[in-house]
C-alpha positions in Angstrom: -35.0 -5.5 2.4 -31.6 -6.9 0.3 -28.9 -4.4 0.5 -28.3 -2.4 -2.1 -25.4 -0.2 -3.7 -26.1 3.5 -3.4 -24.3 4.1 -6.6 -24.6 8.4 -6.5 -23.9 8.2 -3.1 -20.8 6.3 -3.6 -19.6 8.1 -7.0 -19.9 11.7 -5.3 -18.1 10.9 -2.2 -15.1 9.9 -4.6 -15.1 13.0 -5.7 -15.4 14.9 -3.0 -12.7 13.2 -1.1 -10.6 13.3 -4.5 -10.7 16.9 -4.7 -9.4 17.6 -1.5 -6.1 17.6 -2.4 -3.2 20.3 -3.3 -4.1 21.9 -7.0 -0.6 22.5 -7.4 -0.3 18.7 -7.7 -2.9 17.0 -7.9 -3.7 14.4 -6.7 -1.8 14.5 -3.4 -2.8 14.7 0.0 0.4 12.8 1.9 -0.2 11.2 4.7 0.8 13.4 8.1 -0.3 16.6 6.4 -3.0 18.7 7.7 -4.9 18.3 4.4 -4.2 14.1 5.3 -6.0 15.6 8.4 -9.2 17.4 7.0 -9.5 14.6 4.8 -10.1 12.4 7.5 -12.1 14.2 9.3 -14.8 14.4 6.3 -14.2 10.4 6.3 -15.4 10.6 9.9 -18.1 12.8 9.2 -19.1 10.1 6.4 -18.7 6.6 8.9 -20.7 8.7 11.1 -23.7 9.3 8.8 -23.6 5.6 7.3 -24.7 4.7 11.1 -21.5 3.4 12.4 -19.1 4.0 15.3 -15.7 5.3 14.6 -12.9 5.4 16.7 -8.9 5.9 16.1 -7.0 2.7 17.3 -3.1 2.8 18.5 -1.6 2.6 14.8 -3.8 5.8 13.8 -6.0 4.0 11.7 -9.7 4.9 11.4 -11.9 2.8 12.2 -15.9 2.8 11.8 -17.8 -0.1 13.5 -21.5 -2.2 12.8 -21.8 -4.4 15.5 -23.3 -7.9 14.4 -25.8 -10.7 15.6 -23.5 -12.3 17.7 -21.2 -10.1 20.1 -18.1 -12.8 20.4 -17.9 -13.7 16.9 -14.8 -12.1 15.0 -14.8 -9.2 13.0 -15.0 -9.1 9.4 -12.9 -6.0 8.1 -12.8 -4.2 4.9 -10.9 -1.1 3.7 -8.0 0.9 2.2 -6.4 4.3 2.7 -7.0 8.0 1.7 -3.4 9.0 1.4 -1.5 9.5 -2.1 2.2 9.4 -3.4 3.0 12.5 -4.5 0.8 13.5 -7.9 -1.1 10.6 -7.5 -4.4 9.6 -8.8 -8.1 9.7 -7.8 -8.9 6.3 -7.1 -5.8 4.6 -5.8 -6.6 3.3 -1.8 -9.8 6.1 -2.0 -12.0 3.8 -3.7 -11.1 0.6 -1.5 -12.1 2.5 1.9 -15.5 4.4 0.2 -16.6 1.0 -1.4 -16.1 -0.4 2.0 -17.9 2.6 3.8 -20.6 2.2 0.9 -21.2 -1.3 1.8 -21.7 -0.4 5.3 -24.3 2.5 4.2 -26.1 0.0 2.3 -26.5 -2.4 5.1 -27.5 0.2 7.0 -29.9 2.1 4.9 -31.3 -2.2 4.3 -31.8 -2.6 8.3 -29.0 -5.9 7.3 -27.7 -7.3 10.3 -24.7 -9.5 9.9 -23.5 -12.3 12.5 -20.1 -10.6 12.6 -19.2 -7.2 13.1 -18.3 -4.9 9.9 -15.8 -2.4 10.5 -15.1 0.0 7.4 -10.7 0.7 8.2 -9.0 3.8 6.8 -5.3 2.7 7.5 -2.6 5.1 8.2 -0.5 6.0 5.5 -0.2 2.7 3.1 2.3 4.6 0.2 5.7 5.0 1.7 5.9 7.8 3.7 8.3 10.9 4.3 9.8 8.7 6.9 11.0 5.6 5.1 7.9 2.9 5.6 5.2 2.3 4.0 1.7 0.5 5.4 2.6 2.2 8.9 -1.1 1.5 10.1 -2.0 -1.9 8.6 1.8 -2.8 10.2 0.9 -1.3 13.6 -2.8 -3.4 13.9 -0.1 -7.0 12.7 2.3 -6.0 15.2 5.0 -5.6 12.4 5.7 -1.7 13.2 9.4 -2.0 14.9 10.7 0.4 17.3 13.4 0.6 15.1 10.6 1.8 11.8 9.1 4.2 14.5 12.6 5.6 15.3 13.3 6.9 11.1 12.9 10.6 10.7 11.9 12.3 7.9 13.8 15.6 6.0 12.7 17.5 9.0 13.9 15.2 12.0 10.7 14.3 12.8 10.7 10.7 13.7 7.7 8.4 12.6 6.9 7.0 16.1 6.0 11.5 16.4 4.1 11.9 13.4 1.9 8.7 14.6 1.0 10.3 17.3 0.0 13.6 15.8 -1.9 11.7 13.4 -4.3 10.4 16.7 -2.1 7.1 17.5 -0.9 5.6 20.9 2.9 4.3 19.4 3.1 3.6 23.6 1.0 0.7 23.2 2.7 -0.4 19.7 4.3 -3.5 21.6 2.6 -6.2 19.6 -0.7 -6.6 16.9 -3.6 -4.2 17.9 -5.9 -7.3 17.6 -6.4 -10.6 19.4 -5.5 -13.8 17.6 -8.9 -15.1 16.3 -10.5 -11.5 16.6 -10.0 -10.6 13.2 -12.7 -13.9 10.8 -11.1 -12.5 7.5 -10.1 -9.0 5.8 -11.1 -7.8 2.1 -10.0 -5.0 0.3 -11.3 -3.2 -3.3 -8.5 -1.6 -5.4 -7.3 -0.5 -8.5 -5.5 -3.0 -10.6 -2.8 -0.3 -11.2 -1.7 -2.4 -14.2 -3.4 -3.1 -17.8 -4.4 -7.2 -16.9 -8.0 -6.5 -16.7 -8.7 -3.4 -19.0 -6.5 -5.8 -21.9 -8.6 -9.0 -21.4 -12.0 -7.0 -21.0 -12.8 -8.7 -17.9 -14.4 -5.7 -14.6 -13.2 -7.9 -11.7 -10.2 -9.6 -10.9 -9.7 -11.8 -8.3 -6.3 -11.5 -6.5 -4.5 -15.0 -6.1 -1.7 -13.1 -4.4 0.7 -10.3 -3.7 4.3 -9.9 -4.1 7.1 -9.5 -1.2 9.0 -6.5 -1.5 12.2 -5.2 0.2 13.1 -1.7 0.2 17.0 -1.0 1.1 18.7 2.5 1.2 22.6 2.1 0.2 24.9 5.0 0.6 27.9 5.2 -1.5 31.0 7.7 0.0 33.6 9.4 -1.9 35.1 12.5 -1.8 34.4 15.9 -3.2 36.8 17.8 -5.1 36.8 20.6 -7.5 35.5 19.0 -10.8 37.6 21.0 -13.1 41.5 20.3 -11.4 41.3 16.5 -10.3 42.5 14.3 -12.8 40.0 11.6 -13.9 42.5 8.9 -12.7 42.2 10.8 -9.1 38.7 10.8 -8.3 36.7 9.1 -5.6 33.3 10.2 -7.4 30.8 8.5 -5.4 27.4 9.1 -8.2 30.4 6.9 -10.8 29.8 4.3 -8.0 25.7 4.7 -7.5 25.1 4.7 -11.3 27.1 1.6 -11.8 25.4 0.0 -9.3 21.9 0.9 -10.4 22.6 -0.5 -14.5 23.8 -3.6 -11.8 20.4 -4.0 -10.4 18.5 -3.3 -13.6 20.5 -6.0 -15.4 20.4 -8.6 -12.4 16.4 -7.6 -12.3 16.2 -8.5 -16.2 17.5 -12.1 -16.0 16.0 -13.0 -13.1 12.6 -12.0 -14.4 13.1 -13.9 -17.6 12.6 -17.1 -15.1 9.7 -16.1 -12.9 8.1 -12.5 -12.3 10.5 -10.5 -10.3 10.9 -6.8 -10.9 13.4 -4.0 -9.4 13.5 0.0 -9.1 15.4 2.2 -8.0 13.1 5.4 -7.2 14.9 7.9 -5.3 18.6 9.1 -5.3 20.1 12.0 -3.7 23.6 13.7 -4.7 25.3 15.5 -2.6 27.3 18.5 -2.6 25.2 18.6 -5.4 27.4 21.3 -7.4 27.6 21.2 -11.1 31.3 21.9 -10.4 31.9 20.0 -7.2 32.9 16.3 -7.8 29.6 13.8 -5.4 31.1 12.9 -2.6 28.2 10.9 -1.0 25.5 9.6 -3.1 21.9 8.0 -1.5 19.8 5.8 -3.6 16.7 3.6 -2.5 15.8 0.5 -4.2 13.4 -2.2 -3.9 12.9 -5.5 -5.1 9.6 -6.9 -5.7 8.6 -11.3 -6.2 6.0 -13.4 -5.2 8.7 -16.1 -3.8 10.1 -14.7 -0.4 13.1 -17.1 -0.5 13.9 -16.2 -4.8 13.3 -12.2 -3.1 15.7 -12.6 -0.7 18.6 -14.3 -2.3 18.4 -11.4 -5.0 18.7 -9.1 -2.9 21.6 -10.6 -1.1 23.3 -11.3 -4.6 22.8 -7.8 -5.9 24.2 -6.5 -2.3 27.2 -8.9 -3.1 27.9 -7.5 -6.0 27.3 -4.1 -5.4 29.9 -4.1 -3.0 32.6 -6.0 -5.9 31.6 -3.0 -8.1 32.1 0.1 -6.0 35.2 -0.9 -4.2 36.4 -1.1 -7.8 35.3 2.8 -8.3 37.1 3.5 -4.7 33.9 4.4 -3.3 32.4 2.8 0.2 28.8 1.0 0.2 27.3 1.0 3.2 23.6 -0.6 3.1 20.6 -0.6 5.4 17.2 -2.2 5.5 14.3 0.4 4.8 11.5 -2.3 5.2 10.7 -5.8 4.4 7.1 -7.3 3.6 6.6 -10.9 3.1 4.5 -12.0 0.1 1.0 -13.0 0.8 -1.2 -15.9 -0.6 -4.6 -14.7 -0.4 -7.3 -17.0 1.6 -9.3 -19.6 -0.1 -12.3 -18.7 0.9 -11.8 -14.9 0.2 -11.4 -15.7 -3.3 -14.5 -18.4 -3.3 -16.6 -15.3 -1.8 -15.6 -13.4 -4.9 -15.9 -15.2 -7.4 -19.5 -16.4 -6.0 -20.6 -12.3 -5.9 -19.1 -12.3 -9.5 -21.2 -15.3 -10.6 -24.7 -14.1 -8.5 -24.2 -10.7 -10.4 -23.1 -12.1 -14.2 -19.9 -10.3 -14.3 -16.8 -12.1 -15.6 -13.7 -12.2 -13.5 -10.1 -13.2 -13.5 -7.3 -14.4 -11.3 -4.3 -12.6 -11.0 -1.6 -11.9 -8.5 -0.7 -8.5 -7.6 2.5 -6.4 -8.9 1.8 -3.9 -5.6 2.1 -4.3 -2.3 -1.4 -3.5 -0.3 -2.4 -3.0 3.3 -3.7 -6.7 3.0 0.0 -8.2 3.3 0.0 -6.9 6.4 -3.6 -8.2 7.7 -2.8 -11.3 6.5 -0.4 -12.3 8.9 -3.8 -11.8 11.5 -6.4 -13.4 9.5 -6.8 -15.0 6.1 -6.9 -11.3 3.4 -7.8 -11.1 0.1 -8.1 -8.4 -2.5 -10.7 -7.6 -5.3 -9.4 -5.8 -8.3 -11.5 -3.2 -10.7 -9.4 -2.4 -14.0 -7.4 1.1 -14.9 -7.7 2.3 -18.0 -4.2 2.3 -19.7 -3.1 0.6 -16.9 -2.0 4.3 -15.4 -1.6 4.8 -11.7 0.0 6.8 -9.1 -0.3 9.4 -11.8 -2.9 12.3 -12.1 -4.5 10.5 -15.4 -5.6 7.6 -13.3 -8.4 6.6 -13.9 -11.1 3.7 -13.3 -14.2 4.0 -15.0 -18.0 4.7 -13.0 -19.2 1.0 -14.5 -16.2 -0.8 -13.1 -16.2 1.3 -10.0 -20.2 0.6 -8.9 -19.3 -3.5 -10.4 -16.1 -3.6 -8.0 -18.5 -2.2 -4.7 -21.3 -4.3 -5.7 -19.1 -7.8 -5.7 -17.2 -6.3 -2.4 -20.7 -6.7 -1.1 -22.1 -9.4 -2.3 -18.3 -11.5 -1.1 -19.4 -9.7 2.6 -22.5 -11.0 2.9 -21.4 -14.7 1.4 -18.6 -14.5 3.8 -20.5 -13.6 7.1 -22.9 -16.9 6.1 -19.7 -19.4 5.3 -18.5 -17.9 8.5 -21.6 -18.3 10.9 -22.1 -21.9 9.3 
């Protein structure tokens, strides 16, 4: 019997694991939280009924097994993760993990038996989290999860290497990757595009050639506070004067450099502090990242920027200091990976595309284990990480039907 797609099956367990989230926001459902929690029990619930064996590994990631043909031959993984940004979408991570899940139902529902194992991953909390890092379980399986990540505490206190373990992880045994070298044949992962490539050029599958580096860097500018109504202008030691100069710095710096090859920068959060409409900022706390496919072009922004950061709030008489959030290494996704698509593409008569990827993914990280790649589906408008994203049911049941034909090509090329 050739596996097949259960495409209701698939398009009502989006929704049901879309609407578990908090109506005052939808779509949210942050990793660490106990609706995170219930939502991964119903994922269990789910691996359970599609016939495999699901267990929680040291990084908190889920995990459900299909043992294959051959007991020593590596793994072949597939996946994404249920958690959100706050207000996010419905389809963002969700639909990489039940794609991969539906895969596994379909094999299973066929009688298919592959020569590797297939295990469906949920990993733990890709966006970046309340505690500074972002793909905290795709890090822990490559071995990249520092002591020094798991040490960051969130507005509470609560350190990472904590909120691991009440999510179901062992951060004891976080001393190096989860998995063996040579354990791991090759990863895929189904996601959104999150951008307008696809939807513009009318093509329902992209094929990802890449995915940017990014470095993510929290830089604290101190001043002093003082009433805002008696201290002369010519007085001041305002540290937000400092901050906002720096952050037209980095949006100018970002703009030339992207004029030569694709680099982009952001800076998302910033905190002010007294925080009094009538107290001059005396400490001002920004995050920003930087985001290019070249790791060495990525880097020497970043140090240029920090450079002349520096320059430009000694001249406001305000101190920078700067520290590393996290750092992810661009990834060239594997040959054969992007072969496998394409092939599924051409078996099914469905156009695709090659394209690099603006976002960083859970596949970064896998890739420093075994050769990752990434299938794209289009969003309309391009939105994401927004409550209006959206990806429609065509492109959804075309993106899980080429993740399984590119698993089944693979396990062949792989057993050859």
């Amino acid at each position: 019997m050739i596996p097949q797609i259960g495409a209701a099956r698939l398009l009502t367990r989006l929704e049901e694991l879309a609407h578990l989230t908090d109506p005052a926001r939808p779509y949210t459902r942050r990793a660490f939280t106990p609706l995170y929690e219930q939502g991964r029990a119903w994922l269990r619930a789910e691996m359970e009924q599609a016939g495999l064996t699901v267990t929680m590994d040291a990084g908190g990631n889920l995990i459900g097994r299909r043992a294959g043909s051959t007991p020593d031959a590596p793994t072949l993984l597939i996946g994404s993760h249920t958690d959100t940004v706050v207000g996010g979408g419905r389809f963002d991570g969700i639909l990489g993990v039940l794609a991969a899940l539906e895969v596994a139902h379909s094999l299973h529902d066929a009688g298919h038996e592959l020569t590797h194992a297939l295990e469906v991953v949920d990993f733990l909390s890709e966006e970046p989290s309340d505690y500074g890092a972002s793909c905290v379980g795709s890090r822990a399986l490559a071995g990249t999860l520092t002591p020094e990540l798991l040490a960051q505490t969130n507005a509470h206190g609560e350190t990472l290497e904590h909120a691991v373990r009440r999510a179901g992880g062992r951060p004891e045994l976080l001393h190096g990757p989860l998995r063996e070298a040579g354990s791991v044949a090759a990863y895929l992962e189904l996601h959104i595009e999150q951008g307008p490539v696809l939807e513009t050029a009318g093509v329902p599958i992209g094929v990802v050639s890449g995915i940017v580096g990014i470095e993510r860097w929290e830089l604290t500018f101190g001043g002093r506070p003082d009433h805002a109504g008696t201290t002369p202008m010519t007085l001041r030691q305002d540290a937000l004067v400092g901050a906002a100069g720096c952050v037209s710095l980095l949006h100018r710096l970002a703009l030339e450099a992207d004029r030569h090859a694709p680099l982009v920068a952001t800076v998302g959060q910033l905190r002010v502090s007294p925080g009094n409409s009538n107290v001059i900022p005396g400490e001002v706390t920004l995050i920003f990242e930087a985001r290019a496919l070249d790791a060495e072009r990525l880097s020497g922004f970043v140090a240029d920027f920090l450079e002349q950061a520096d320059s430009l709030a000694r001249g406001a008489d305000v101190r920078l200091s700067a520290k590393l959030v996290s750092r992810a290494a661009p990834l060239v996704c594997g040959v054969q990976l992007q072969s496998a698509v394409r092939a599924a593409c051409a078996e099914l008569n469905l156009p695709c595309l090659t394209l690099p990827s603006g976002a960083g993914h859970d596949a970064m990280q896998v890739g420093l284990l075994a050769p990752a790649g990434m299938l794209f589906v289009p969003s309309v408008g391009g939105r994401s990480h927004t409550p209006e994203e959206l990806t429609r049911e065509a492109d959804v049941l075309a993106g899980a039907r080429v993740l399984l034909g590119a698993v089944l090509k693979l396990d062949e090329a792989l057993s050859a």
